[in-house]
N, C-alpha and C positions, 0 to 999 in steps of 0.2 A: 457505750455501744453506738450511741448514734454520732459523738465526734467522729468516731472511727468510721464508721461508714461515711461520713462525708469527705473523710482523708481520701477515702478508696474512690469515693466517684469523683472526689476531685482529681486524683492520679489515672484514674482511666480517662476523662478528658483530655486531660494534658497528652496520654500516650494516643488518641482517637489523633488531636492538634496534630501531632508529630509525623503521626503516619500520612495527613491530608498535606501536608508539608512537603515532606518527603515525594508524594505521588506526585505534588503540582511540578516540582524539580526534575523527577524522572522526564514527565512528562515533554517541560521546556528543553530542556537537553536536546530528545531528538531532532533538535532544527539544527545539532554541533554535530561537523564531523567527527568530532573526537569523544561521539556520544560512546560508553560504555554499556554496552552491549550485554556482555557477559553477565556486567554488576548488576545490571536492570533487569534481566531473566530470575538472577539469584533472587534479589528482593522479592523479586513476585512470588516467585516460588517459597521463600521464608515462613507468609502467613497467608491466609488465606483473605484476612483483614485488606492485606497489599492489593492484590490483584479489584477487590472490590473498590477501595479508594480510589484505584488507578482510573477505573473505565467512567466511575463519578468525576473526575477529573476531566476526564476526555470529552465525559459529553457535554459536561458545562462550556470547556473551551468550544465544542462546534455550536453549541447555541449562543455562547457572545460573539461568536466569530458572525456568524448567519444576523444577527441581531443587529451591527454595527450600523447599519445603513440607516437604520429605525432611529438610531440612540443621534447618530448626527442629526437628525430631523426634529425630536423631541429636546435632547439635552440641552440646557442652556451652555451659551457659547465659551461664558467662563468658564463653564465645565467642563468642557469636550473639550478644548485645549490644552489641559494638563493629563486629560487622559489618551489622545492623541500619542503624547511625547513618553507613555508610561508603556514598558515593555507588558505583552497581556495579565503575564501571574507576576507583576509587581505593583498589581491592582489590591485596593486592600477589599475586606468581606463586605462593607458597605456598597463598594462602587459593582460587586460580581454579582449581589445581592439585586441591586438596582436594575442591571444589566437582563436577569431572569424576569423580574418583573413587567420589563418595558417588554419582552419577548410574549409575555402571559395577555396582554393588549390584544394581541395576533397582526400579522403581518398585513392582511388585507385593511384597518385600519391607518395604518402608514406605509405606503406603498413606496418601495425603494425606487428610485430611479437606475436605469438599465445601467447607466455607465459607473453608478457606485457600487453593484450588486458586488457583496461579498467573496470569497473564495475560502474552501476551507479544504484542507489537507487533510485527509485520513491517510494515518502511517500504521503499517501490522508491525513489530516489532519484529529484532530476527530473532529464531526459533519458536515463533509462536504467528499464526496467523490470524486475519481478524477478518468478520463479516461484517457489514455496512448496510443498512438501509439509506436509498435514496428521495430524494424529496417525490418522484413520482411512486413511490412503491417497490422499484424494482431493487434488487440486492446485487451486492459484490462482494467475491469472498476475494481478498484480498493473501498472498501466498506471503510469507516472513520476510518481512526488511522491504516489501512492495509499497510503492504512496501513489493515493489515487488524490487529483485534487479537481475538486466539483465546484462551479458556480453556483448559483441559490438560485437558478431556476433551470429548466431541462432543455431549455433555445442555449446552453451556452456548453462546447464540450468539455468532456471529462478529458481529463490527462492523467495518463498511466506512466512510469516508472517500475517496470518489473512484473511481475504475472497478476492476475487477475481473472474469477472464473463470474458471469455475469447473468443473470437471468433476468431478465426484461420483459417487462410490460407494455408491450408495442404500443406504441401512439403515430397510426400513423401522416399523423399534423405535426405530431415534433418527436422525431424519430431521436432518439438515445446514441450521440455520435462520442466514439474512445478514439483520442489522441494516443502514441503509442511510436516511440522509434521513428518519428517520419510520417507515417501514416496515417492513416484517418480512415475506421471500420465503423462502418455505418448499420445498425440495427434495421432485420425486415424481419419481427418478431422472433425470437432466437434466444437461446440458451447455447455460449460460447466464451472459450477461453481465449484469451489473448497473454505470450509469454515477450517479453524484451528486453535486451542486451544485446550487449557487445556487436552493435551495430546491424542485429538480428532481426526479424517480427514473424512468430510462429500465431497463428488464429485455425483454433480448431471447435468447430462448427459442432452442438450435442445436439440441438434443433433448432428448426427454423432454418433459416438464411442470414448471412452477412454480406454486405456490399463495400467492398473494400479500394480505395483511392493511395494511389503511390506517387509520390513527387518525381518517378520516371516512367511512368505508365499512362498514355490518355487513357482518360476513362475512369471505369469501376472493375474490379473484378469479382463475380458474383459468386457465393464460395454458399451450399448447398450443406444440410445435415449429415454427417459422416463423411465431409472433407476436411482437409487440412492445409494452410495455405503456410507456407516458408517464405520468407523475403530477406536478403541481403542489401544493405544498404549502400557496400563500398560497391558496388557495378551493377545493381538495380534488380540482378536475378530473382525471377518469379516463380516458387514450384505449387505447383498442386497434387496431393495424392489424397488416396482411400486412407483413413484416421479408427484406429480402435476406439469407441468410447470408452472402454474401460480406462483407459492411459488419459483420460483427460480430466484435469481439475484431480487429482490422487492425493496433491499435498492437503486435499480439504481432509481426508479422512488420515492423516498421518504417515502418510507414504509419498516417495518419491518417484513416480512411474516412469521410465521414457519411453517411447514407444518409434522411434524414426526420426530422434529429435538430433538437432547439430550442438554436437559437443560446445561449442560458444553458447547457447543458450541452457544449457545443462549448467555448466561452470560460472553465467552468472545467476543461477537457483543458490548455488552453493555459499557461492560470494552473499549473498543476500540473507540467506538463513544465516551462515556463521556469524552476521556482520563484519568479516574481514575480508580484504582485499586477494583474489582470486584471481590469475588472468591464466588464457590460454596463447598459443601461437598460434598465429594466422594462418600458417600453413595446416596445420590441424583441426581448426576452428569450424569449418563445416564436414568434417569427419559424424557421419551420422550414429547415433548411440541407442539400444534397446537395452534397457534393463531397470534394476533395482537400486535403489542408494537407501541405505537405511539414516535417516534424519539423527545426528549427531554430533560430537565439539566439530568442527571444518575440517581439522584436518583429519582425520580418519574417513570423513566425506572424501576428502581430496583424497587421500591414499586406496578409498575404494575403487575411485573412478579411475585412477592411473594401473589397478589391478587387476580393472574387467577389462580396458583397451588396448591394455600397456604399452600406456603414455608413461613418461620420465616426470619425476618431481623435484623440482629444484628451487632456490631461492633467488628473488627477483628485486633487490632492492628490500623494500617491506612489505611484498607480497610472493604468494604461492602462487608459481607460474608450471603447467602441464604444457611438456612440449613433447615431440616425436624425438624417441631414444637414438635413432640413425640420423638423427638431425646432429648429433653432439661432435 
């Protein structure tokens, strides 16, 4: 009885190994275009084991990433040059081990210098979205297939790639500034979404204030609790109107809302959830959109939305491109 039971926690070891294996792989991937997407939803979905691996994985990478600055300053030289040269998960359990350790110290002990401050990437994956805490407290729920990437302290801004819903902890000695298509939305205590694509930048305001700066606008533009600001980037266009809260930040609760939004930034939601390549026509692209998308494989996304507008769907290379049907 007792061999036998040591066969058995020896084999669940090995199968625990495999899955933290497994997770660290997923995890590296998504820095590859040619991350698979689909197969990395599957997995998680498989076990329930998956998805907890997964997020133990994640957070270790943001605390050696956060860490890095510490470890050049403590680690001997002969050591930090081979790790240097080591892709992060081709670290072995001693060096990841260490890495936690030197973090356990605390950072005020070894104070990073400004120009080495780390950066660290948070990516939601597509069809799943993720929430983030930030080093001053405040949160970002991040929408599927969106990456936010932070510096390690709150003087340095964040940069958005795709939707993001933010709630913030005003500070205002160092206000919370989101990089974003060009633009640069500066926090005056506020609870607000910022959407970007396809040369797009939708910011819709749930409270507070935003102060929003355009590389074709002097100035700010100061955007109020139940407003909504649009920006085009190919000719600088600027709209502001009245915004439902309800339609704002929906994909947190598993819904797809739009509420006045332009089909280019709808079409790249989609692109981002399916993780497949998505495009619209220019001429169609700020054609404005209210409704529902129910969250599912891409294309029957896409086929919804070519349904409710009736836009034409066609094949574009190796992607799914929505154009106006009189356009053919």
């Amino acid at each position: 009885m007792g061999r036998r039971r040591r066969i058995d926690e020896r084999n669940m070891s090995d199968e625990i190994y495999d899955i933290d294996q497994a997770a660290a792989r997923w995890h590296l991937g998504q820095a590859d275009d040619a991350m698979d997407w689909d197969g990395f939803t599957a997995w998680l979905e498989a076990d329930p084991r998956h998805r907890r691996a997964y997020d133990s994985i994640a957070r270790l990478d943001a605390r050696i990433a956060a860490a890095q600055p510490i470890l050049r300053q403590i680690v001997p030289a002969e050591l930090a040059e081979p790790v240097r040269r080591t892709a992060r998960w081709g670290w072995s359990v001693a060096a990841a081990a260490a890495a936690v350790a030197a973090i356990g110290l605390g950072i005020t002990q070894f104070p990073a210098k400004r120009q080495d401050q780390a950066e660290i990437a948070y990516r939601a994956p597509a069809g799943q979205g993720r929430t983030v805490r930030l080093a001053d407290g405040s949160t970002a729920a991040l929408a599927p297939g969106s990456v936010l990437r932070a510096g390690s302290s709150r003087g340095t801004p964040l940069a958005l790639e795709g939707s993001a819903f933010f709630d913030v902890r005003h500070d205002p000695a160092h206000p919370l500034v989101v990089q974003a298509g060009g633009y640069e939305i500066r926090d005056v205590g506020t609870r607000f979404e910022v959407m970007s694509g396809g040369g797009m930048l939708r910011v819709a305001v749930a409270e507070g204030r935003v102060a929003i700066r355009s590389p074709h606008v002097a100035g700010e533009v100061a955007l109020a609790a139940g407003k909504v600001l649009t920006a085009y980037g190919d000719d600088g266009t600027v709209e502001v109107r009245a915004a439902r809260a309800t339609a704002t930040g929906t994909w947190r609760g598993g819904r797809l809302v739009y509420d006045d939004v332009p089909l280019g930034l709808v079409v790249a939601d989609i692109a981002r959830y399916g993780g497949v390549p998505v495009e619209i026509d220019p001429g169609v692209a700020r054609r404005r959109f209210s409704g529902v998308i129910a969250p599912g494989k891409p294309e029957a996304m896409v086929a919804a939305l070519a349904q409710l507008t009736g836009l034409d769907v066609r094949t574009d290379g190796n992607a799914t491109r929505l154009g106006d049907r009189a356009g053919r």
